[in-house]
C-alpha positions in Angstrom: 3.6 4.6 5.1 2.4 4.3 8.7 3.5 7.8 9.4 1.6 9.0 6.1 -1.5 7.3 7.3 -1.5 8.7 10.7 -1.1 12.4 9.4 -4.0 11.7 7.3 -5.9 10.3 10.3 -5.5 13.2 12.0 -6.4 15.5 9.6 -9.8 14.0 8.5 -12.7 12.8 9.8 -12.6 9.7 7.4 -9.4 8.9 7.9 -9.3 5.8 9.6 -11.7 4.3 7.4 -8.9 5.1 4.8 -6.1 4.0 6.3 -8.0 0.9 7.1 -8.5 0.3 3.6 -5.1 0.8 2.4 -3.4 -1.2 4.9 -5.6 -4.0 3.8 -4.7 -3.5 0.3 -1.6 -3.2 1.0 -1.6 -6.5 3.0 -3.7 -8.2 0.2 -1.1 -7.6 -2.4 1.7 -9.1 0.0 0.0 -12.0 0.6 -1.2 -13.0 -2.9 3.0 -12.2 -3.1 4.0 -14.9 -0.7 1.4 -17.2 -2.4 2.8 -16.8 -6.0 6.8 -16.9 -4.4 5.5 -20.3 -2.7 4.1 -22.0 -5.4 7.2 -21.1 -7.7 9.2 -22.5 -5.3 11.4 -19.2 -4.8 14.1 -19.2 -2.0 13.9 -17.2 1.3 15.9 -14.7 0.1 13.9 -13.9 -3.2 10.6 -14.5 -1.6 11.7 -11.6 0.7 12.9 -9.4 -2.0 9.9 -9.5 -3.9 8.0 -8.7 -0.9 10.2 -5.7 -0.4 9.9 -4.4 -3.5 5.7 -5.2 -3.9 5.5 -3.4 -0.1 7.9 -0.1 -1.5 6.0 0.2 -4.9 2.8 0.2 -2.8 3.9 2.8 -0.8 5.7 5.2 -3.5 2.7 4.6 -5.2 0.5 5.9 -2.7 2.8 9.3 -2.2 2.4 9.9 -6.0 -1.5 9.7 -5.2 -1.2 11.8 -2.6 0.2 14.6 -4.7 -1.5 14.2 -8.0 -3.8 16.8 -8.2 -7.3 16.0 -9.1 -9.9 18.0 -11.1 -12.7 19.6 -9.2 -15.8 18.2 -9.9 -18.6 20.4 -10.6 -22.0 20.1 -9.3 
């Protein structure tokens, strides 16, 4: 993901503004993660496999997005 961010940031003006943003939302959803694994009372070893597999989704995710194409919008 990091090198996906950095391509963009290089590639447009906005684009650390963007990667900000999706390295905080990406850092939001692991943390409410860890908060829901903790209060469940989850072991170390499933705490970090759901934290694994939230940070991979999150990044798959984003590639999808990335290649989706997205209808032009008229003026």
């Amino acid at each position: 993901m990091g090198f996906l961010l950095l391509i963009e940031f290089i590639s447009q003006r906005q684009g650390a503004a963007q990667s900000l943003a999706l390295w905080l939302l990406l850092a939001g959803a692991l943390a409410l993660t860890l908060w829901e694994c903790r209060e469940r009372g989850y072991r170390l070893k499933v705490l970090l496999w759901w934290m694994s597999f939230v940070a991979l989704t999150h990044v798959v995710g984003y590639i999808v997005l990335r290649f989706v194409p997205r209808p032009e919008i008229e003026s």
